[in-house]
SELO-744986 format. One line per 5 residues: number of its first residue (from 1); their letters; for each residue x, y, z of N, C-alpha, C. Coordinates in nm, 4 decimals. Atoms other than C-alpha are relative to their C-alpha. Example, Ala and Ser with C-alpha at 12.3 -4.5 7.8 and 13.67 -1.06 7.14 Angstrom:
% residues 2
1> AS> 0.0890,-0.1190,0.0000,1.2300,-0.4500,0.7800,0.0900,0.1200,0.0000  -0.0820,-0.1190,-0.0060,1.3670,-0.1060,0.7140,-0.0770,0.1090,0.0730
//
This chain:
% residues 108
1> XXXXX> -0.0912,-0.0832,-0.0772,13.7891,14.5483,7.0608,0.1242,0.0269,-0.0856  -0.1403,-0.0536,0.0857,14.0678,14.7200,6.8972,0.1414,-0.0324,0.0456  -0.1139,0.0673,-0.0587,14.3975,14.5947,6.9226,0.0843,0.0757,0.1127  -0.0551,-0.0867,-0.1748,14.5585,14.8675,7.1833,-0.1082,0.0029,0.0800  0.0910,0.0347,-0.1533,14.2574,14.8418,7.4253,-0.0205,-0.1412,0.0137
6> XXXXX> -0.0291,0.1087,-0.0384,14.3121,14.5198,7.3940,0.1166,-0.0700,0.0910  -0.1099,0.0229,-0.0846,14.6696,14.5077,7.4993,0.0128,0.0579,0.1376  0.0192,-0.0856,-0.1007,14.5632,14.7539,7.7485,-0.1003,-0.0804,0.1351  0.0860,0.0960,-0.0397,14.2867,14.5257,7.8789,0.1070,-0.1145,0.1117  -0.0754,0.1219,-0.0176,14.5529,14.2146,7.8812,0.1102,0.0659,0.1210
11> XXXXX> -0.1568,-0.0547,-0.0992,14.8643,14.4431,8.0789,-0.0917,-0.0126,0.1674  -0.0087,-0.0124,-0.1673,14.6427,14.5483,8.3806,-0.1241,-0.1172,0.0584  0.0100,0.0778,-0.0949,14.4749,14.2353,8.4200,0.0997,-0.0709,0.0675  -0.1398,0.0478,-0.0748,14.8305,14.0944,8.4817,0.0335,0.0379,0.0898  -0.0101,-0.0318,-0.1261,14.8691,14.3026,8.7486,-0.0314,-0.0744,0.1356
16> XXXXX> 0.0359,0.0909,-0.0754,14.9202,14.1123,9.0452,-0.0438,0.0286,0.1892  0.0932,-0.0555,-0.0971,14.7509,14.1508,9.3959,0.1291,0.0243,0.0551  -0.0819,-0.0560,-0.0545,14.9652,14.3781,9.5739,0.1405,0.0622,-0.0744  -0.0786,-0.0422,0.0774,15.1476,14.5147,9.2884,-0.1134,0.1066,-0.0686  0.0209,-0.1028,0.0501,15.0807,14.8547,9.0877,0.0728,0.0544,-0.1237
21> XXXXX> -0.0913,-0.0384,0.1030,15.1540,14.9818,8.7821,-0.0606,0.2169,-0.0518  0.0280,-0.1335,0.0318,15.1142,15.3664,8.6335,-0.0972,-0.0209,-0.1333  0.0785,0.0088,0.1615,14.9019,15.4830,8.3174,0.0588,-0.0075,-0.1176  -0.1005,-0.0063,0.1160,15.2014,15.5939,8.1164,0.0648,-0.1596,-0.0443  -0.0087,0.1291,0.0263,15.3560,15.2549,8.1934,-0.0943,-0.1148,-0.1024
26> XXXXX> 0.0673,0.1016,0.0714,15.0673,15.0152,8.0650,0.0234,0.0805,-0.1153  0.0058,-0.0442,0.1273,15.0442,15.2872,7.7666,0.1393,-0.0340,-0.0702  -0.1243,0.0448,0.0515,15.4176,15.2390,7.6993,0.0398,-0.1238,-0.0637  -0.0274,0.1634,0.0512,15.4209,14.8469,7.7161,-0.1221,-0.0500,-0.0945  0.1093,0.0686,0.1127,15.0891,14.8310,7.5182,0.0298,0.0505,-0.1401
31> XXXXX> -0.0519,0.0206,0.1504,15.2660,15.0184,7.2041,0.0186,0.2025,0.0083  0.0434,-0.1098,0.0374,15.1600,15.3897,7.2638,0.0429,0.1008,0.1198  -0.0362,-0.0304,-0.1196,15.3671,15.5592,7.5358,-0.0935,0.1331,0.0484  0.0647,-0.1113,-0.0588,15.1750,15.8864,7.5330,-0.1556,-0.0071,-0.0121  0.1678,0.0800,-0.0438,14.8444,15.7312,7.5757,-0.0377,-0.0173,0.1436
36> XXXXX> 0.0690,0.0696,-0.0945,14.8310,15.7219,7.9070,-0.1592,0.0205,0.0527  0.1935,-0.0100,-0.0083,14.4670,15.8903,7.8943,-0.0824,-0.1121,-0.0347  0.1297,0.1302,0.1134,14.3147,15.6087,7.6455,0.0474,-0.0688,0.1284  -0.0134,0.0937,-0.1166,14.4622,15.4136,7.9654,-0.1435,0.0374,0.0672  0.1244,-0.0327,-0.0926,14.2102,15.5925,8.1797,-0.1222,-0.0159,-0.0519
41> XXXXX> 0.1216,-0.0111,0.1230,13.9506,15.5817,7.8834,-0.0512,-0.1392,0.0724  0.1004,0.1488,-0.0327,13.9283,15.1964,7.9338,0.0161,-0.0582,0.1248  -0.0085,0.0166,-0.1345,13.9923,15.1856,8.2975,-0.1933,0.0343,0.0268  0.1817,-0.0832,-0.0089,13.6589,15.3866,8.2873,-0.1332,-0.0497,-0.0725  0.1227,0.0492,0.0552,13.4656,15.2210,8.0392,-0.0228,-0.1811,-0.0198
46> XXXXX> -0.0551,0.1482,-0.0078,13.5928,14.8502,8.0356,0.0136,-0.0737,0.1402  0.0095,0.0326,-0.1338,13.6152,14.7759,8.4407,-0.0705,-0.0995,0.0426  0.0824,0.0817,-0.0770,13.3501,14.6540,8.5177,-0.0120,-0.1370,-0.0955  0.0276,0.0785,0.1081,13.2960,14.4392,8.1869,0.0879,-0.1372,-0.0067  -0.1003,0.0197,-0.0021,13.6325,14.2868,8.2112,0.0072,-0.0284,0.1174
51> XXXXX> -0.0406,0.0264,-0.1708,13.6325,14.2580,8.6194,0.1760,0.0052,-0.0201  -0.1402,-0.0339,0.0037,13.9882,14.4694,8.5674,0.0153,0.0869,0.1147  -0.0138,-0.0139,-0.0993,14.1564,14.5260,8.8823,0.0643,0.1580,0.0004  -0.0179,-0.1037,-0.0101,14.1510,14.9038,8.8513,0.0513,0.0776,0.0826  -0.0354,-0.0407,-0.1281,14.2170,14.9750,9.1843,0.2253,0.0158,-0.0337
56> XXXXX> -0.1266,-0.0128,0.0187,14.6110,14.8856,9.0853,0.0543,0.0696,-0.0728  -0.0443,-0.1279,0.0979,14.6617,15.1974,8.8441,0.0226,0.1221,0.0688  0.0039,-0.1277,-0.0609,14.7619,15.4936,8.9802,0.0979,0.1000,-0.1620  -0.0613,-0.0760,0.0580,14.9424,15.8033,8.8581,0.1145,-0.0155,-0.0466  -0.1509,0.0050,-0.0085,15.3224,15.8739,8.7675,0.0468,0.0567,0.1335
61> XXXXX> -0.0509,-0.0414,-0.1555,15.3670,16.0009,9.1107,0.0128,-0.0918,0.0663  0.0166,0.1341,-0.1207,15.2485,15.6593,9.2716,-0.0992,0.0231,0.0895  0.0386,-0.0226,-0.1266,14.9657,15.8594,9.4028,-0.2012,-0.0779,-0.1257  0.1582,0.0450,0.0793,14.5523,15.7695,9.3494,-0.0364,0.1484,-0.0704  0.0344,-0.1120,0.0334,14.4090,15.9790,9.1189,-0.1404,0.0666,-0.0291
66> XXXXX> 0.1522,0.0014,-0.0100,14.0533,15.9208,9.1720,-0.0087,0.0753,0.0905  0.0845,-0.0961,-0.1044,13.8514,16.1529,9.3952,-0.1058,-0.0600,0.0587  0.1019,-0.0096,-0.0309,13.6035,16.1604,9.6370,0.0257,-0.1888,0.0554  0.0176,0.1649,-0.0581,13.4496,15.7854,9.7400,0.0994,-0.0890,-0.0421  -0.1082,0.1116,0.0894,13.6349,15.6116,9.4408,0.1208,0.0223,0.0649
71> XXXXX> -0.1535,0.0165,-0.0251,13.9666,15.7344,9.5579,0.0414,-0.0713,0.1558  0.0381,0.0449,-0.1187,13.8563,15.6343,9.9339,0.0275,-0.1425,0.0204  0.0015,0.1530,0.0822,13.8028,15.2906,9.7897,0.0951,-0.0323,-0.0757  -0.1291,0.0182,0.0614,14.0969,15.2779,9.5669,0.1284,-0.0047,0.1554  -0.1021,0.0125,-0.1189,14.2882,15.3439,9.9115,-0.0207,-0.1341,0.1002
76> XXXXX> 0.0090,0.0949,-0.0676,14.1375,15.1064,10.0915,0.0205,-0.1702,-0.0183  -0.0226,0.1178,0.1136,14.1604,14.8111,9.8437,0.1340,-0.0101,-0.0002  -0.1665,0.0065,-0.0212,14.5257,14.8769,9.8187,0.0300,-0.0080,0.1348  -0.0261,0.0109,-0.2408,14.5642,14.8836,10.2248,-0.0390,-0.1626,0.0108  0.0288,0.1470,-0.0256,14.3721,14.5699,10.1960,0.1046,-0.0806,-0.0749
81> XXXXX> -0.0811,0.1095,0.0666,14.6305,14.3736,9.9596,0.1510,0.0605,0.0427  -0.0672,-0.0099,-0.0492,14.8937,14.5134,10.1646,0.1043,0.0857,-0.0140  -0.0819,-0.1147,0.0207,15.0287,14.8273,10.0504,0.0112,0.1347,0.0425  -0.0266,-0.1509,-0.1161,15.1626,15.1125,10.2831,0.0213,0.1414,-0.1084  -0.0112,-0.1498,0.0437,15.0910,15.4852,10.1915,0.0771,0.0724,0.0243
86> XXXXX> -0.1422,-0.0976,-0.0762,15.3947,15.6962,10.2436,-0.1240,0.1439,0.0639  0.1172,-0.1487,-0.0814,15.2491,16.0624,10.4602,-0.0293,0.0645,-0.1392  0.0533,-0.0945,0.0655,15.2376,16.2128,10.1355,-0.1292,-0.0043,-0.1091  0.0693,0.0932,0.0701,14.9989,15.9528,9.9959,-0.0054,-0.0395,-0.1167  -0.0521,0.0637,0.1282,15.1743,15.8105,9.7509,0.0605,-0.1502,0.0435
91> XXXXX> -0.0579,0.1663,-0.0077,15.3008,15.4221,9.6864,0.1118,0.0237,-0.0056  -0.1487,0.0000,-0.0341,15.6508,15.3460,9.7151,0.0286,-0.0638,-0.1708  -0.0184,0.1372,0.1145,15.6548,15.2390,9.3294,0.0903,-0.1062,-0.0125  -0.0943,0.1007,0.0082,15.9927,15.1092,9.3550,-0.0356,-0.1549,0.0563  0.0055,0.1252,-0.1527,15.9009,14.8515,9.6480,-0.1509,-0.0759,-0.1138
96> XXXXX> 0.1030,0.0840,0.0522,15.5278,14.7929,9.4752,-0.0263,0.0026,-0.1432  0.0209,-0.0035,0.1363,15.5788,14.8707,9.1170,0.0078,-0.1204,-0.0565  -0.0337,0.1298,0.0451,15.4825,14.5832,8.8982,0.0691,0.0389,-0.1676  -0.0376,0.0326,0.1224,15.7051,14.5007,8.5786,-0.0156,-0.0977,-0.0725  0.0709,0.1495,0.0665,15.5268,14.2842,8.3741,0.1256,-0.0457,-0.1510
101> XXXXX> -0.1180,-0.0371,0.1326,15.8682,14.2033,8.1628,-0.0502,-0.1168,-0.1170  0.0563,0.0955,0.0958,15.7026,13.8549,7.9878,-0.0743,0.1008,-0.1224  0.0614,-0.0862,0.1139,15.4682,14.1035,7.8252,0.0857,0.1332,-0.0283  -0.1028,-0.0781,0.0866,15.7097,14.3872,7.7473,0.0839,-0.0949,-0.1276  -0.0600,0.1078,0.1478,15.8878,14.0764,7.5196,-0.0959,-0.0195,-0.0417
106> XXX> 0.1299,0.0560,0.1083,15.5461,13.9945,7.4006,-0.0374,0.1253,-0.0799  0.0464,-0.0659,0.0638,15.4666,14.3111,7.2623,0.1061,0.0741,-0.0918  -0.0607,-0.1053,0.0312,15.8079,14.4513,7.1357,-0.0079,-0.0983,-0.1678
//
C-alpha cells in the first residue's frame, strides 16, 4: 500500500462512532489537500478489505454523497449512531465534525 492510501486508510479508521469527517479533510490531514477524490478512490476500493467505517465520510457540505440504496444506508447508519439530519439533509459538521488533531501532529 502506498504511503497516502495508507494515511488515508489510518485517518478514517479513527473516525469515531458518531463523528464525521469530509473527503477534502482526510485528504488535507493525510498530506494532499486536493485529493479529496483518491479519498473516494479508497473509500471504494479498500472498505470492505479494511472494514473502514465509510459510512462516516461525507461531502464538504456535510451532506451524503452516495446515491440510491448506498446513500439510504449511509443515512441510516448515521441515524443509527446518533446523528440528526438537518431538513436539508445535511450533518451539522460543526456539532458532529470529527478533528482527529493527534494525527494532524502525526503527519505534519
Amino acid at each position: 500500500m502506498k504511503p497516502y492510501t495508507k494515511r488515508v486508510v489510518d485517518i478514517i479508521c479513527a473516525i469515531p462512532k458518531g463523528k464525521v469527517m469530509t473527503y477534502g479533510q482526510i485528504a488535507k490531514i493525510a498530506g494532499s489537500p486536493r485529493a479529496a477524490r483518491q479519498v473516494v478512490r479508497v473509500l471504494h476500493t479498500l472498505s470492505e478489505k479494511y472494514q473502514l467505517p465509510w459510512h462516516r465520510v461525507l461531502n464538504s457540505k456535510g451532506c451524503i454523497g452516495l446515491t440510491g440504496e448506498h446513500g439510504q444506508l449511509q443515512r441510516r447508519i448515521l441515524e443509527e449512531e446518533g446523528m440528526i439530519f438537518q431538513q436539508n439533509g445535511s450533518i451539522n459538521l460543526i456539532e458532529y465534525g470529527y478533528e482527529p488533531l493527534h494525527l494532524i501532529e502525526e503527519m505534519e
